[in-house]
C-alpha positions in Angstrom: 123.8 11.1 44.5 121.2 13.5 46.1 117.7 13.4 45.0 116.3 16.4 43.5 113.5 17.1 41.8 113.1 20.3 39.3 109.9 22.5 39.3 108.7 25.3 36.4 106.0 27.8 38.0 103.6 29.4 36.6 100.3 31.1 36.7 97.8 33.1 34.2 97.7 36.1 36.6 100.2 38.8 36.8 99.8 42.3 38.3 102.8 43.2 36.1 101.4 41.6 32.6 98.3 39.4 32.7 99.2 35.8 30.8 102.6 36.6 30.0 103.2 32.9 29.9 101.2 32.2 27.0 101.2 35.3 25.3 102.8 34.9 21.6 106.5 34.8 21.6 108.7 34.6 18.2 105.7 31.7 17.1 105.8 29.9 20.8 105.5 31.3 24.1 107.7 31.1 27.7 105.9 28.3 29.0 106.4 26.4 26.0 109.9 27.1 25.6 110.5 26.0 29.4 108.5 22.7 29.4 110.8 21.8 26.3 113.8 22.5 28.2 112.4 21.0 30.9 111.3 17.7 29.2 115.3 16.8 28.4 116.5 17.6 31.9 116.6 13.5 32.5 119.1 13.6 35.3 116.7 15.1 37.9 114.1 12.6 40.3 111.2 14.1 39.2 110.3 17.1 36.2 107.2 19.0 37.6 105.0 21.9 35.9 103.4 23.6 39.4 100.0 25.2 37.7 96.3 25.7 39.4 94.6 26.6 35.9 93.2 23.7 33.4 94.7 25.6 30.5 98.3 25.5 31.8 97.8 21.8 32.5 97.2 21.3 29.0 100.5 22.8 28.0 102.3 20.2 29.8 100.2 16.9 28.1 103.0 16.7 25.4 105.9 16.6 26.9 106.1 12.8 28.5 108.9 13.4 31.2 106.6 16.2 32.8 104.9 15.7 35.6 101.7 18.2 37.0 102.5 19.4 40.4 99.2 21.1 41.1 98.4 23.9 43.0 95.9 25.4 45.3 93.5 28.2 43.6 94.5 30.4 46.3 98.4 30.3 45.2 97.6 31.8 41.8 95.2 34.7 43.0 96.4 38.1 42.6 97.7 40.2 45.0 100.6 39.2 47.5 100.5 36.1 49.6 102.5 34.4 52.8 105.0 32.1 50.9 103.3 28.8 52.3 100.6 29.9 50.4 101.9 30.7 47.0 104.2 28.3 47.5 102.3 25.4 49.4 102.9 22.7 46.7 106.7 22.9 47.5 105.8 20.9 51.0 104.6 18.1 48.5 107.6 17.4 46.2 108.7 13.6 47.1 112.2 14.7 47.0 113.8 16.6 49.5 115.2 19.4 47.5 114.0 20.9 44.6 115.4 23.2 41.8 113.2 25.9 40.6 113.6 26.9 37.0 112.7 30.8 35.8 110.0 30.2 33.3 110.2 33.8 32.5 114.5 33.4 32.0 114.1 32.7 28.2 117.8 32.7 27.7 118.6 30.0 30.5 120.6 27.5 28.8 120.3 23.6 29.0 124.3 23.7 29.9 123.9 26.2 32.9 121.3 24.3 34.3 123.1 21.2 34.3 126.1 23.0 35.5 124.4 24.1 38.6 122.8 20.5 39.0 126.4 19.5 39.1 127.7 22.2 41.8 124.6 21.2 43.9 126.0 17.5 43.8 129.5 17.9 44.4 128.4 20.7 47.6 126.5 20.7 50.7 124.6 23.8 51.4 120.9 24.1 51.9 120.2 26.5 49.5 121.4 28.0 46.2 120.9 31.0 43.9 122.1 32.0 40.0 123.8 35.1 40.0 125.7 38.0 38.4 128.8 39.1 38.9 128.6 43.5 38.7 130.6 46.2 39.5 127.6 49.0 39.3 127.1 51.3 41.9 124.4 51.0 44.5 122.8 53.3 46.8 119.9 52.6 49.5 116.7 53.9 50.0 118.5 57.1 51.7 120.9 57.6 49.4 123.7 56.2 51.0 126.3 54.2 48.9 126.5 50.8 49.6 129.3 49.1 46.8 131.4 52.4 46.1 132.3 54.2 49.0 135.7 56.1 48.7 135.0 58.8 46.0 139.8 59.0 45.7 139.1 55.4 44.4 136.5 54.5 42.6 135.8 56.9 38.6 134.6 54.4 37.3 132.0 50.9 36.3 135.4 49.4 35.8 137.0 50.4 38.8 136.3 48.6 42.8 135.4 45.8 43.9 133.5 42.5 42.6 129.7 42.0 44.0 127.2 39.7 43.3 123.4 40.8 41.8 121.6 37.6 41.9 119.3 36.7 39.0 116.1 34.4 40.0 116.7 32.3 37.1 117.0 29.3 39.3 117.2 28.4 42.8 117.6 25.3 44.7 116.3 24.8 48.1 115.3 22.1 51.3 112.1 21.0 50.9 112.4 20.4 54.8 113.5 23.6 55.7 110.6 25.9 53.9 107.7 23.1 55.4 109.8 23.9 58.7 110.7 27.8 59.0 107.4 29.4 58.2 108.3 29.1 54.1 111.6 30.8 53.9 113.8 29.7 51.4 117.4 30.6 53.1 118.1 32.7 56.4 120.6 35.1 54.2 123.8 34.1 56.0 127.2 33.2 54.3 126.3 30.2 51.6 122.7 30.4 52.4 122.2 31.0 50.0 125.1 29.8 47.9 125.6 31.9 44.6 126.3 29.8 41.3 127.6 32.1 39.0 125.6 32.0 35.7 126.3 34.0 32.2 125.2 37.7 32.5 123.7 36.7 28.4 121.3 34.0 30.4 120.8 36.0 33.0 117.6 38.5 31.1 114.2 37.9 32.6 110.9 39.2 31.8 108.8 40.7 34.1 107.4 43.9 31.6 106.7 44.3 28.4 109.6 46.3 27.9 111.4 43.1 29.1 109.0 41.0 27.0 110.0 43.1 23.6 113.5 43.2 24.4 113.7 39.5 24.7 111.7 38.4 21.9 113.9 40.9 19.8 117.1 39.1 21.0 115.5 35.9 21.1 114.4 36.2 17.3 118.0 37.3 16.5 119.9 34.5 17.7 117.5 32.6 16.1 118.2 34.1 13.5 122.0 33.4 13.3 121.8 29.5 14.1 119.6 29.2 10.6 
């Protein structure tokens, strides 16, 4: 059995919406609803929150099986940083992977995680990454098709062939590797990283308030339908 520990980021800055994490959502908020899930996950080493801010640290005091991982200030500042910076604290997990869980994928079930928990064990690539399967068309910066490229073939969204749009709700990665290769994550080869195919309904993740409202809309309606 490989050692792994899992890991929920988060921060109070955002240059897309500030304090997203605790900002009210249907009577909770994201980080509350991801340390819960967290808390149950009891076949992984170690159950980290990775926070630099007090208040954040606080979230995590009820939940018993979560450990802080803390962070460097400079991790949590705005603006874009080199990933050994923002991500520094993954050179300290004791475990030498680690499975990073989407605080902001709200939908993630308890069942997919452990799912992909399971595909790490029984497999043996460095890295792994949820994803989607899709057949929408998609062009690069110049316009050029990249999925859909013989107009006699392909009318249609249901027509061509299958690709992959990966999510971010969770990864797994070698601790080893990112301390190792200047903090990448993968090198973007076959299997590196390998996709685990999640639930496109799982797959929603909030990064505006578009997304936000969306989500808390959907979230409140399933809620809805299980009382």
């Amino acid at each position: 059995m490989k050692q792994i520990s899992a890991i929920v980021n988060a921060r109070l800055s955002s240059s897309r919406m500030q304090s997203k994490m605790i900002r009210p959502f249907c009577g909770t908020d994201l980080l509350e609803i991801a340390l819960g899930k967290l808390d149950k996950l009891d076949y992984f080493s170690h159950r980290f929150l990775a926070v630099a801010e007090e208040e954040l640290m606080e979230k995590a005091k009820k939940y018993k099986n979560v450990e802080i991982l803390e962070r460097k200030k400079e991790s949590v500042a705005p603006g874009p940083h080199h990933p050994l910076i923002t991500f520094e604290h993954y050179t300290r997990v004791p475990t030498e992977y680690f499975f990073v869980i989407n605080s902001c994928s709200v939908f993630l079930t308890l069942d997919t995680i452990k799912s992909a928990y399971d595909t790490f064990q029984r497999t043996n690539y460095r890295s792994y990454i949820s994803a989607v399967e899709t057949k929408d068309w998609i062009f690069d910066q110049d316009g050029k098709p990249i999925t859909h490229t013989d107009p006699d073939t392909y009318q249609n969204t249901s027509d061509g062939n299958i690709f992959f749009r990966v999510t971010h709700a969770f990864y797994i990665a070698n601790r080893d590797y990112f301390s190792q290769n200047n903090g990448k994550l993968w090198n973007l080869e076959i299997n590196d990283p390998f996709l685990i195919k999640m639930p496109i309904e799982e797959s929603l993740d909030i990064d505006t308030d578009f997304d936000f409202e969306v989500s808390e809309s959907l979230y409140m309606s399933r809620l809805c339908k299980k009382g």
